[in-house]
One Martini backbone bead per residue (centre of mass of N, CA, C, O) as a GRO file, in nm:
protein
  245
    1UNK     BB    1   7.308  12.149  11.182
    2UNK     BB    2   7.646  12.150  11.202
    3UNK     BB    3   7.665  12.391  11.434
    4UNK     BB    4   7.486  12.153  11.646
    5UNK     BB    5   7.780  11.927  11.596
    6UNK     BB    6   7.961  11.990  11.749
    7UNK     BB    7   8.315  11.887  11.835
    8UNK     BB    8   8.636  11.801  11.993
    9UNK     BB    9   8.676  11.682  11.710
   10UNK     BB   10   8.584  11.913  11.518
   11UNK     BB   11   8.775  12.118  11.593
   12UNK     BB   12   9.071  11.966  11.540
   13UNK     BB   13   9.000  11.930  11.242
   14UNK     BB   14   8.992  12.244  11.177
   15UNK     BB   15   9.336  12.249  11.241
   16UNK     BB   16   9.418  12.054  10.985
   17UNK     BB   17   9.212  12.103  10.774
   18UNK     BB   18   9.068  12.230  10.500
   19UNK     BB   19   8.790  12.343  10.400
   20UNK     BB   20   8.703  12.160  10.188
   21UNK     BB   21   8.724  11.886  10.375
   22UNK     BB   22   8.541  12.003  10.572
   23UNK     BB   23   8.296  12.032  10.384
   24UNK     BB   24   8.264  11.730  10.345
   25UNK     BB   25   8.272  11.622  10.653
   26UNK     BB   26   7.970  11.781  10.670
   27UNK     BB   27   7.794  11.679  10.477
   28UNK     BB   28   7.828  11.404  10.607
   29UNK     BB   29   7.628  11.483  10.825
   30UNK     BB   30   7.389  11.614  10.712
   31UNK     BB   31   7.336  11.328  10.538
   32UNK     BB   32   7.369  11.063  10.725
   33UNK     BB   33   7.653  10.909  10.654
   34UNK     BB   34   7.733  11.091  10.919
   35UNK     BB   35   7.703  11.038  11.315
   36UNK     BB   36   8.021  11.018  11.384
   37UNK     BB   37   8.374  11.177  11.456
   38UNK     BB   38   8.653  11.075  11.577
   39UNK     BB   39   8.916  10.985  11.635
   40UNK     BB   40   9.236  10.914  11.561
   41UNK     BB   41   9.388  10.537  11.426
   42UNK     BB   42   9.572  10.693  11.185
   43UNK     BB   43   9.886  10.815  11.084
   44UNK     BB   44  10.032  10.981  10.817
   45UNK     BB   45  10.169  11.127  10.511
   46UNK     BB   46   9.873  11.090  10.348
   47UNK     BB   47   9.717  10.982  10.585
   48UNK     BB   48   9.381  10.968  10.811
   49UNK     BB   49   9.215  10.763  11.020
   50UNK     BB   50   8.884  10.770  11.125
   51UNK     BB   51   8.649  10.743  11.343
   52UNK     BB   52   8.281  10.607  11.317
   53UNK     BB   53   7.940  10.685  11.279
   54UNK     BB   54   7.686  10.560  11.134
   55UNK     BB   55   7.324  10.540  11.077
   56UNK     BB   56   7.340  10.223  11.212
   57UNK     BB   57   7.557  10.198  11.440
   58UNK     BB   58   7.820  10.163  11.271
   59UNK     BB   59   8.149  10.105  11.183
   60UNK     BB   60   8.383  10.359  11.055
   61UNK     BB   61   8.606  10.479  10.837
   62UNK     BB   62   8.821  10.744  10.810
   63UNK     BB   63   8.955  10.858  10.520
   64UNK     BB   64   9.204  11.131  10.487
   65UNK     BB   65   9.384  11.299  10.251
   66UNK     BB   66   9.638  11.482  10.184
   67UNK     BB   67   9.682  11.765   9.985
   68UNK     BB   68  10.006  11.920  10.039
   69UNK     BB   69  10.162  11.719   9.875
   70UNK     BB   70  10.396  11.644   9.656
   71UNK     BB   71  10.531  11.384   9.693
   72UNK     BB   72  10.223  11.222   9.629
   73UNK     BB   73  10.269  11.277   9.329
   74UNK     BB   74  10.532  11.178   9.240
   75UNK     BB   75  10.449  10.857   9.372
   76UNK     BB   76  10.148  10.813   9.177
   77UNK     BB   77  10.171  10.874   8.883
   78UNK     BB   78  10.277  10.572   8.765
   79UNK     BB   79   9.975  10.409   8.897
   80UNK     BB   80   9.765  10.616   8.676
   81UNK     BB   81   9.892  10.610   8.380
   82UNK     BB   82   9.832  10.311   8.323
   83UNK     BB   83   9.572  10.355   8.422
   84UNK     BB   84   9.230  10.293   8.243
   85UNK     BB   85   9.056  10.426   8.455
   86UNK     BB   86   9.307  10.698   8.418
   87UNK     BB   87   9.319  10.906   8.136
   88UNK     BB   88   9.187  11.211   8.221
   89UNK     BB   89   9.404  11.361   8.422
   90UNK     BB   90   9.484  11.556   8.637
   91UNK     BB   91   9.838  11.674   8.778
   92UNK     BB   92   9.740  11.814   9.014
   93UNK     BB   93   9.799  11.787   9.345
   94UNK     BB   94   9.451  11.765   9.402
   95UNK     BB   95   9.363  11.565   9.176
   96UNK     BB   96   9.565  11.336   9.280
   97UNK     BB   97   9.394  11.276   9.468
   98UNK     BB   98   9.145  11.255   9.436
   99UNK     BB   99   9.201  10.997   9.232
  100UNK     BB  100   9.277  10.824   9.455
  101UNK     BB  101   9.014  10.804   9.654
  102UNK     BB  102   8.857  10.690   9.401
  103UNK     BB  103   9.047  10.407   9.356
  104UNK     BB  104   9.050  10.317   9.660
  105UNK     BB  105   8.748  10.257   9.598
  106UNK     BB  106   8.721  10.062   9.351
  107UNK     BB  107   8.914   9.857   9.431
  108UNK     BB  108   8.754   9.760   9.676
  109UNK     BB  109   8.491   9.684   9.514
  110UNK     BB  110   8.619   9.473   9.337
  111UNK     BB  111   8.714   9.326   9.568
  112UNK     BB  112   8.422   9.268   9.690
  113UNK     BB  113   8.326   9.111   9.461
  114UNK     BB  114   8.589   8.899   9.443
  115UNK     BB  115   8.602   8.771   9.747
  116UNK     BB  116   8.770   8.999   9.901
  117UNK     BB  117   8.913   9.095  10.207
  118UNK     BB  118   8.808   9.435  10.243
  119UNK     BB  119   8.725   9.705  10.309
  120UNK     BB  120   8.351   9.819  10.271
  121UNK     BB  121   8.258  10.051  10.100
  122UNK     BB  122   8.068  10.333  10.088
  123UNK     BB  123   8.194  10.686  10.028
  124UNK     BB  124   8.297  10.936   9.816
  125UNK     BB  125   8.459  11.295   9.853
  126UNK     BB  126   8.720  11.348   9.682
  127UNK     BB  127   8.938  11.303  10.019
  128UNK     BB  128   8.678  11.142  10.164
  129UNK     BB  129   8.661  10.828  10.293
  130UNK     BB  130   8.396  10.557  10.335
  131UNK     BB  131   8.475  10.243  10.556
  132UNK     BB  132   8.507  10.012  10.704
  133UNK     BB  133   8.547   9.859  11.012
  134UNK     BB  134   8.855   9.708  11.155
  135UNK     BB  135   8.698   9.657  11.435
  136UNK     BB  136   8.627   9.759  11.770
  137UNK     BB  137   8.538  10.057  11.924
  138UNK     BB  138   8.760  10.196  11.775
  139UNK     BB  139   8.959   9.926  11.753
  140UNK     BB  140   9.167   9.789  11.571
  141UNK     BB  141   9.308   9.582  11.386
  142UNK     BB  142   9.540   9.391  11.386
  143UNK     BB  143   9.846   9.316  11.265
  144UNK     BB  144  10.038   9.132  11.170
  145UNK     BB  145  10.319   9.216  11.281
  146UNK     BB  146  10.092   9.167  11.574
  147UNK     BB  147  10.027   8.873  11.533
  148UNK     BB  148   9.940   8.553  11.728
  149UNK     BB  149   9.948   8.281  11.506
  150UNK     BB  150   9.810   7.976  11.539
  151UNK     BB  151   9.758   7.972  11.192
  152UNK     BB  152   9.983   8.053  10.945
  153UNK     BB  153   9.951   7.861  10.724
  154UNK     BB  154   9.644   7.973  10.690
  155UNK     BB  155   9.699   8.223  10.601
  156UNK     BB  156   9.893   8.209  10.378
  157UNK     BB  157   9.673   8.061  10.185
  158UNK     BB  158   9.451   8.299  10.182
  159UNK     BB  159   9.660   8.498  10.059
  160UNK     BB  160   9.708   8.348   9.803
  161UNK     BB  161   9.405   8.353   9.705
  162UNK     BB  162   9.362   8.682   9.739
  163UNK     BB  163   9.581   8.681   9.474
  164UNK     BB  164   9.395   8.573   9.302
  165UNK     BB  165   9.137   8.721   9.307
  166UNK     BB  166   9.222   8.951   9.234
  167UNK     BB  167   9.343   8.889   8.946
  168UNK     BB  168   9.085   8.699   8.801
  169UNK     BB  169   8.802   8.917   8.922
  170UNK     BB  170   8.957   9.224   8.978
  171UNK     BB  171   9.206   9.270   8.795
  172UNK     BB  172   9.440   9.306   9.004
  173UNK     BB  173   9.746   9.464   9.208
  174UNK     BB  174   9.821   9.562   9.492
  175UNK     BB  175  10.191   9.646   9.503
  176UNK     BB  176  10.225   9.666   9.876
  177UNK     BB  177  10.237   9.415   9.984
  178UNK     BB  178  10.224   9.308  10.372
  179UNK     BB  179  10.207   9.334  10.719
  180UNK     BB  180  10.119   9.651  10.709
  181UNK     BB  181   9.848   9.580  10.545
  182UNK     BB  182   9.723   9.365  10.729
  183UNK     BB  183   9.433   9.225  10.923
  184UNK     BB  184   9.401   9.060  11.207
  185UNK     BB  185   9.001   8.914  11.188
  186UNK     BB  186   8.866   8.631  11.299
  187UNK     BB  187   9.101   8.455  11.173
  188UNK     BB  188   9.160   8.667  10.956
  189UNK     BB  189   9.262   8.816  10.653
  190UNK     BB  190   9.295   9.186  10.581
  191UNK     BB  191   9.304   9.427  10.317
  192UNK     BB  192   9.485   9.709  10.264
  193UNK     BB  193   9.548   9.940  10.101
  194UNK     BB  194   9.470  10.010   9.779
  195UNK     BB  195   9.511  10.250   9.606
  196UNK     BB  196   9.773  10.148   9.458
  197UNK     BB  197   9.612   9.931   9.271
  198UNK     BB  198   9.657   9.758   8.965
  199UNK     BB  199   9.555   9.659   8.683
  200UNK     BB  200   9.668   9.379   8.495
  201UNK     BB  201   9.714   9.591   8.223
  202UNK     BB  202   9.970   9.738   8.366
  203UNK     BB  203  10.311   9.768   8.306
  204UNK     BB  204  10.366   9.675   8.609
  205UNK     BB  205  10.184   9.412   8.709
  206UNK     BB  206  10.398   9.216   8.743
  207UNK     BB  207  10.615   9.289   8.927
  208UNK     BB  208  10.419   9.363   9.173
  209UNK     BB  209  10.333   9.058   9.213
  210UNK     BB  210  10.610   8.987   9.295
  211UNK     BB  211  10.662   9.157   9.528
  212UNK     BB  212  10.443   9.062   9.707
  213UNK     BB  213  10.554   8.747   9.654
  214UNK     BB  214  10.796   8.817   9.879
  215UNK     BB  215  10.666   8.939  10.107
  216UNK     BB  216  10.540   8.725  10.210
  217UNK     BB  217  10.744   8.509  10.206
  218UNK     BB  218  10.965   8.664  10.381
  219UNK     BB  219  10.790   8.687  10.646
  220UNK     BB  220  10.667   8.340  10.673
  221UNK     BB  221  10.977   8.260  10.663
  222UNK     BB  222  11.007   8.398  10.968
  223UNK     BB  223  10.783   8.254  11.134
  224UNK     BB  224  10.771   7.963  11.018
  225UNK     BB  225  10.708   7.889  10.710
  226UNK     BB  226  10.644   7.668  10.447
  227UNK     BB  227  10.750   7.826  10.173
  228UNK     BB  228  10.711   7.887   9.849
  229UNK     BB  229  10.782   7.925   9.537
  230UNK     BB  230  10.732   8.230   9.347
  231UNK     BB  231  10.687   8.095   9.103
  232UNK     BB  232  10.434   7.894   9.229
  233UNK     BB  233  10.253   8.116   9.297
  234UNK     BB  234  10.250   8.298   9.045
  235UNK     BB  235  10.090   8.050   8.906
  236UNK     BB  236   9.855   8.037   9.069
  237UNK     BB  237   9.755   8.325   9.033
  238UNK     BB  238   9.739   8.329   8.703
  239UNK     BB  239   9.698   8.003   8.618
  240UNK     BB  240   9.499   7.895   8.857
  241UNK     BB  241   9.220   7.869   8.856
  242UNK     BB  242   8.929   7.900   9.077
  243UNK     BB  243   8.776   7.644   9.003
  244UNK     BB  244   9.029   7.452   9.044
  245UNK     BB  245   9.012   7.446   9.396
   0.00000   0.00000   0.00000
């Protein structure tokens, strides 16, 4: 029983999030989704991301959004209304958070489906995903801002390629790609915080897909690689299949 399972993780736990949410993760401890949850080791405005051990002593990422923003209702209402994947929702602020969480589950799983690098979820319910950890021993792997890249133009050229992946077999666009969202893992990038990533058919999708690729770009030509016109990333992107490579 749960009761049996505290720990001074599970106490501070309780002191932060309301009880929907502990019930959720005291759920996930007594089915054995969930065999320990340790300390934050990331905390933002919308989630906070706690390292755990699964049952085969894997490690996992819990990211717990957090339930009492109006700010995230209104920030994230564009992202969904558009999307065909979620046109029946409540947009109660925790409604919208629930479908939040849904969201970057299935985007997730689309994304490694079609064999984009990013933590391969695990299961969702309510505001508490549970998704592969990608780090050692509770240690994240460092962010692309943070990382000392020895073939940066290698690096360049495979996130070119997993925004062609995510566009033509995920059919999705990322949206807010960035340095602070990429992590670099045994020499390769992983692309996390895929929440806000919308179908190819969302009406915002082509400025998104714009946004991602100036990002990218602006980047890479500050730490000195020869990058790509916007326009010629772009046609790579949408128009040159990926069996063309």
């Amino acid at each position: 029983m749960m009761r049996e399972k505290r720990s001074e993780e599970l106490e501070a736990l309780e002191q932060v999030f309301d009880k929907s949410t502990l019930m959720v993760i005291y759920h996930m401890l007594d089915t054995g989704k969930l065999a320990k949850i340790s300390g934050a080791v990331r905390s933002g405005k919308e989630a906070k991301i706690y390292w755990g051990i699964g049952p085969k002593k894997n490690e996992i990422a819990i990211k717990i959004y957090l339930t009492l923003s109006g700010e995230f209702r209104k920030g994230r209402l564009a992202y969904i209304e558009g999307d065909p994947r979620f046109e029946r929702t409540r947009t109660d602020t925790r409604s919208i958070v629930y479908i939040w969480a849904q969201k970057e589950f299935r985007n997730l799983k689309q994304a490694c489906d079609a064999k984009v690098r990013v933590p391969k979820p695990i299961t969702v319910q309510k505001n508490v995903l549970l998704m592969e950890f990608i780090g050692n021993q509770g240690e994240p792997a460092p962010l692309l801002r943070e990382s000392d890249l020895k073939k940066p133009e290698k690096i360049y050229r495979e996130l070119i390629a997993y925004l062609r992946l995510l566009y033509q077999k995920a059919e999705l666009v990322h949206g807010d790609l960035s340095e602070y969202n990429i992590m670099i893992w045994r020499g390769h990038p992983v692309i996390f915080d895929v929440s806000q990533a919308v179908a190819t058919e969302h009406p915002l999708a082509d400025q998104l897909l714009m946004r991602d690729i100036l990002n990218l770009n602006r980047y890479f030509h500050q730490i000195g690689v020869e990058t790509e016109s916007e326009s010629d990333v772009y046609d790579q992107v949408v128009k040159t299949t990926v069996d063309q490579d």
